[in-house]
N, C-alpha and C positions, 0 to 999 in steps of 0.2 A: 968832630961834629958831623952828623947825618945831613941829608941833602932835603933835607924835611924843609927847611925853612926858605927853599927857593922852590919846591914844590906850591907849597902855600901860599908861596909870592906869586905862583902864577894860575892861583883861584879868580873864579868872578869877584871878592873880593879887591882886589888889588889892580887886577885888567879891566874889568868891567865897567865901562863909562859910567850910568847912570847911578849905577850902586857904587863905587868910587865915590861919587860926588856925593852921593845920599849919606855917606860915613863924615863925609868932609861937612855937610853941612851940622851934622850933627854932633861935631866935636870927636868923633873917635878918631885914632890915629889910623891914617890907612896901612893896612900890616903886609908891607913890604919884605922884602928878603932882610934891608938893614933896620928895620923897626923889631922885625921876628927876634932877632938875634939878639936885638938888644933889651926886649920884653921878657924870655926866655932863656935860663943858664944853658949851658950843654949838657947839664945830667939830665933835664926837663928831656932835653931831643932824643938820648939816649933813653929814655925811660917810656919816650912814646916808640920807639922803634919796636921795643921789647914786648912793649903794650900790643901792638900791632900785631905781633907774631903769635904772641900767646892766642889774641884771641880766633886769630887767624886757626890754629893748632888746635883749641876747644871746638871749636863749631866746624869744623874742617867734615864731620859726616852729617852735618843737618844737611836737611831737604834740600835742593838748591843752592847748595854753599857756593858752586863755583861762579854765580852773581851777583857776591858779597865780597866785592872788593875794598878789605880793610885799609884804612886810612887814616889820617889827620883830620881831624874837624877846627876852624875856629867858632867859637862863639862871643858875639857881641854882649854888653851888657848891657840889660836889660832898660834901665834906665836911658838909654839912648836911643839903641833900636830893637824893640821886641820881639823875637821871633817866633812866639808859641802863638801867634794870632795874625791878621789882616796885616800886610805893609803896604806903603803907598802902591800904587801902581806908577807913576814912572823908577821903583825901583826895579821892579821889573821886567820895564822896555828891553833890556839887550838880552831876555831870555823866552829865544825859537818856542812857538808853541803856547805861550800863555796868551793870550787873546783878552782874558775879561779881570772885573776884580776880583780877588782872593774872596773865597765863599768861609765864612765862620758859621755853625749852629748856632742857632740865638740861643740855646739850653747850656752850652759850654761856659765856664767858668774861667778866671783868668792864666789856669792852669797851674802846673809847677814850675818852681823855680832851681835850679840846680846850680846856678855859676855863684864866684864868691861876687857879694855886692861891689861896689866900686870900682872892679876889674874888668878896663876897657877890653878886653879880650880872654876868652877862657881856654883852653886846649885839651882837645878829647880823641882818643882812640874810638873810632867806631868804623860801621858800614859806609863806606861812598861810593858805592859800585849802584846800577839802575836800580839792585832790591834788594831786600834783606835775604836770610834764610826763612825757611817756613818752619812752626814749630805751632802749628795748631794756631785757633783760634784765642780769642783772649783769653778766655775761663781758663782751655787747656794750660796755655802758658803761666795764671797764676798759681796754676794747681799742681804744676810739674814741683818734683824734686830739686830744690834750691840746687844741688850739686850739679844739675845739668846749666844751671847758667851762670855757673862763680865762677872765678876766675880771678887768680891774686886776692882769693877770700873776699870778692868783693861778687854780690850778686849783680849783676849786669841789666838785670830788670828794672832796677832800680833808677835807672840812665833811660828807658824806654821813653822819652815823656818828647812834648809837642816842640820844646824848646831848641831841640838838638833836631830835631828832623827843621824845624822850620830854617832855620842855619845851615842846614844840609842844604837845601833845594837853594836855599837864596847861593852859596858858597857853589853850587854844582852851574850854575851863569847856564848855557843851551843844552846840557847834557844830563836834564831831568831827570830822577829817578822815580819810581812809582808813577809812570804818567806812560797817556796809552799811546802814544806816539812812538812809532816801532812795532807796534801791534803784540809788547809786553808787559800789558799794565797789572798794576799791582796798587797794594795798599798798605802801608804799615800802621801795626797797630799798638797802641804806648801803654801797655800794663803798667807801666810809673806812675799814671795818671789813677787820679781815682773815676770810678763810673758814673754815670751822670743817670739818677734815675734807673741804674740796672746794666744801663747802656753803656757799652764802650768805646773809648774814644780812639778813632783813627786819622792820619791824614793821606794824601791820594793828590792826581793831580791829573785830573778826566774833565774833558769840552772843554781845552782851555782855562780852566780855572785849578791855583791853588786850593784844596778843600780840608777845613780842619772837622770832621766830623762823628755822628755819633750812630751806633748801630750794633745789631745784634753781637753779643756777649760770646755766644756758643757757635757765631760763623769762624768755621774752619776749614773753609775753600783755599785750594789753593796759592789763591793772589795772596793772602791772608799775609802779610811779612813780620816782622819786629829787627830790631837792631840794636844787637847788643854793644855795650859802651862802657869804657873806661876813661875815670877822671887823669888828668894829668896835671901833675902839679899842686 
C-alpha cells in the first residue's frame, strides 16, 4: 500500500479543528489514516498513484505545469457537505486568509454532480498544488482536441466542475490555491460545468473571499487555470 492514506490523513480534513468538527456534526466519518484504509481496497491506492503519474506525464508541458502539484483529493457527499457552493463560515475559521463569507453568483445554478450518491467520501486524482496548468481560456479549452486532455481514454474536462475545486480549497486548510495571497493569484476555470447565459464559470479566492463565479468565455489571461481530474474507484 502507498502512503497516500496517511497523506490524506494529514489534510485540513482530518487536522483541521472547525472543519473536523463540521464533518462530525454532519455525520460524515472523519477520514483518518485507519478510516482511509478501511473505506478504500489497496488496488484503489494503487490505482491513484498510477492516476497521479499519468496525469502528472500528460500535462508535464502545459503552460505552468511545474505549479500543478498532482495529488489525491477527497470529496465529501454531497448530501452532507456541498462543495460546489457557499459553506458555513465557521468552516472555514482555521483557514489563513479568508476574512468574509464565501461569495456565489446569484445567476449560478446548483451545479454538477460528479461523486457516486450515498458515498461518504469520493477519491480523485487531480491538481493540489497553488494552481492549475494554463491551457487558454474557457472557449479555448472546450474547443481544443479531446486527445490533448484524455488520459486513461477518459477526458479530464469532464472532472473540471465546482464540486472538486470547492473540496480542494476546503481539503488545502491555510495553503489556498488560486488565492492572491503570495502575490500569485489565479483562477480556475470548470469547462465540466455548463455556461450560464454565455458566461463561464470559475472559482478564485481574492479579498478574502472564497468566489464561485461567472465571466467572460473567451478570457484567456494568464491566471486563467483548469484542473484536470481523474475518477478513482
Amino acid at each position: 500500500m502507498t502512503r497516500a492514506p496517511d497523506r490524506l490523513a494529514a489534510t485540513a480534513w482530518s487536522t483541521g479543528g472547525p472543519l473536523r468538527d463540521g464533518l462530525e456534526r454532519r455525520g460524515l466519518p472523519v477520514p483518518d489514516a485507519a478510516y482511509l484504509k478501511r473505506a478504500f481496497a489497496p488496488r484503489d491506492w494503487e490505482d491513484l498513484a498510477a492516476a497521479i503519474a499519468e496525469l502528472r506525464a500528460h500535462f508535464a508541458r502545459a503552460r505552468f505545469a511545474e505549479q500543478a502539484g498532482f495529488g489525491a483529493l477527497l470529496v465529501p457527499d454531497p448530501a452532507k457537505l456541498d462543495t460546489r457552493a457557499a459553506v458555513e463560515p465557521e468552516l472555514r475559521s482555521g483557514q489563513t486568509g479568508i476574512t468574509g463569507p464565501d461569495f456565489v453568483d446569484a445567476q449560478l445554478p446548483a451545479g454538477r454532480l460528479v461523486t457516486e450518491p450515498g458515498r461518504d467520501w469520493s477519491l480523485f486524482a487531480t491538481v493540489l498544488g497553488p494552481a492549475g496548468p494554463h491551457f487558454g481560456s474557457d472557449e479555448t479549452i472546450r474547443a481544443a482536441d479531446p486527445a490533448r486532455f484524455t488520459v486513461r481514454e477518459t477526458d479530464t474536462r469532464a472532472l473540471m466542475v465546482r464540486q472538486l475545486w470547492g473540496a480542494r480549497v476546503l481539503q488545502s486548510g491555510s495553503s489556498l490555491p488560486d488565492c492572491e495571497i503570495g502575490g500569485a493569484w489565479t483562477f480556475s476555470l470548470f469547462p465540466g460545468e455548463d455556461r450560464v447565459a454565455g458566461k463561464a464559470v470559475s472559482g478564485t479566492i481574492l479579498h478574502g473571499k472564497v468566489r464561485f463565479r461567472l465571466g467572460r468565455a473567451d478570457r484567456g489571461i494568464a491566471v486563467a487555470r483548469a484542473c484536470p481530474a481523474l475518477r478513482i474507484g
